[in-house]
C-alpha positions as CSV (number, residue, x, y, z in Angstrom):
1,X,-46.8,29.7,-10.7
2,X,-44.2,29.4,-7.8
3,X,-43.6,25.7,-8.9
4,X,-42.4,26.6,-12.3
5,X,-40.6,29.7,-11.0
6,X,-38.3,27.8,-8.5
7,X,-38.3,25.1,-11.3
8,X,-36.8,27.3,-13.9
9,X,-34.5,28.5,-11.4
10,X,-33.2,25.1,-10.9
11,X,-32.8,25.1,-14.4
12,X,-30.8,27.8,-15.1
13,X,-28.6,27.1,-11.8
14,X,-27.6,23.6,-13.1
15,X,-27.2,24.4,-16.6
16,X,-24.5,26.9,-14.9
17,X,-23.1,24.7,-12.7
18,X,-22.4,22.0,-15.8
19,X,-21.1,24.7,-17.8
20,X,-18.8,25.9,-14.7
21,X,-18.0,23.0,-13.6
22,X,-16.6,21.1,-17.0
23,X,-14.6,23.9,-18.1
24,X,-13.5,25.1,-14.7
25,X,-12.3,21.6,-13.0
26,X,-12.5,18.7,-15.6
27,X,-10.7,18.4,-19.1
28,X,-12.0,18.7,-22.5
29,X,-12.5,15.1,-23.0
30,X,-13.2,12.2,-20.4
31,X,-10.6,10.5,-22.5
32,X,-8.3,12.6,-21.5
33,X,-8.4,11.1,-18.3
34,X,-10.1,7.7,-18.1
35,X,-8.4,4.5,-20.2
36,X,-11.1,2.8,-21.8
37,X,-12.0,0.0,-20.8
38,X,-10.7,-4.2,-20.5
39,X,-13.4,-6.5,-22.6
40,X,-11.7,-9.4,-21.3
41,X,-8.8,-10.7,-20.0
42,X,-6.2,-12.5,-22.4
43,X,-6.7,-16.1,-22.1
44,X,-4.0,-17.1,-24.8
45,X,-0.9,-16.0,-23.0
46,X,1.7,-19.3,-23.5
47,X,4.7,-18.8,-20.8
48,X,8.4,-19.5,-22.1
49,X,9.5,-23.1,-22.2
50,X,11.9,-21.9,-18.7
51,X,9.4,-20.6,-17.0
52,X,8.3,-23.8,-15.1
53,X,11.3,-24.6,-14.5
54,X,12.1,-21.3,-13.1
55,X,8.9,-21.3,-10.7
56,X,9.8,-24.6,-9.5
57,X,13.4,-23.8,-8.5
58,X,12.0,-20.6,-6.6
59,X,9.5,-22.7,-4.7
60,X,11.6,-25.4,-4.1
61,X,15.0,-22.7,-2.7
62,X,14.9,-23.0,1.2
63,X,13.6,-19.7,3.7
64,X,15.0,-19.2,6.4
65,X,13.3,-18.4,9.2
66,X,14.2,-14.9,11.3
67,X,14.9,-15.5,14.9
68,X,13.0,-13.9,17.6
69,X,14.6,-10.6,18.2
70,X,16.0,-9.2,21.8
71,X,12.9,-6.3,21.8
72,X,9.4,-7.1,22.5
73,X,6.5,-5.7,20.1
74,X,3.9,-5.4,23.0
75,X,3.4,-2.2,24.9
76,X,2.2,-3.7,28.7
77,X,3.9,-2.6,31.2
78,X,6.3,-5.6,31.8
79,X,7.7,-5.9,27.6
80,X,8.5,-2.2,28.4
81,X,10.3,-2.8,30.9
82,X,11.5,-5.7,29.1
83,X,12.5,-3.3,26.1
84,X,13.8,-0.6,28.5
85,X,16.4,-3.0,29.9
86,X,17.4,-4.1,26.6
87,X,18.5,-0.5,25.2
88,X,20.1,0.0,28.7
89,X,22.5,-3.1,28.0
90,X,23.3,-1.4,24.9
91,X,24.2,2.1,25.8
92,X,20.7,3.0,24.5
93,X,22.1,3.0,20.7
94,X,19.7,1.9,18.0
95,X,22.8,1.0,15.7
96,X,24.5,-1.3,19.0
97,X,20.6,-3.0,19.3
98,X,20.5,-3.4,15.4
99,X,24.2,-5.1,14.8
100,X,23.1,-7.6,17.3
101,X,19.6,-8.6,16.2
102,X,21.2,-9.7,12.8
103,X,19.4,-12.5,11.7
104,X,15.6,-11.6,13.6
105,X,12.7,-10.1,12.5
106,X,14.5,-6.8,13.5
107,X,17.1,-6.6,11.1
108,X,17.0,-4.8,8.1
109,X,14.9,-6.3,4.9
110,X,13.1,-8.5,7.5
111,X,9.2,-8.3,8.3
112,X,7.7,-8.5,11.4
């Protein structure tokens, strides 16, 4: 008897919930939402007659590689120092350390 009591009662608590919870937080439609989905990817794709071409004279251009900046990217106590000393020399001005670390891995567009 208490089994199909607290059964029922599970019951009727999830049928709420599902009824709650679709039209409360979800749309409509799972379509509305979710893309169906790729079978496959497309094997047939033919690339213009330049594209070769193109992909060969990008491989081929030089890189140049950054020098090593002025700053070191360590935090011991001696590349603080290090660091420390460095924005002294330059009046402790970002833009001073910047215009001189042209050309390292510090300067703007560059990774480090």
């Amino acid at each position: 008897m208490a089994i199909e009591r607290n059964s029922d009662r599970i019951d009727k608590a999830n049928e709420r919930n599902r009824a709650t919870l679709l039209s409360k937080y979800l749309p409509s439609s799972v379509k509305l939402f979710l893309h169906p989905p790729v079978d496959r990817p497309e094997d047939f794709f033919q690339p213009p007659p330049a594209f070769h071409t193109n992909l060969k004279e990008v491989v081929d251009s030089p890189v140049i590689t950054p020098k090593a900046p002025l700053v070191e990217f360590a935090t011991d106590q001696a590349s603080l120092e290090t660091n420390r000393a460095t924005l002294e020399r330059h009046g402790f001005s970002l833009e001073a350390l910047y215009a001189e670390n042209k050309g390292t891995t510090l300067d703007y567009g560059s990774e480090f």
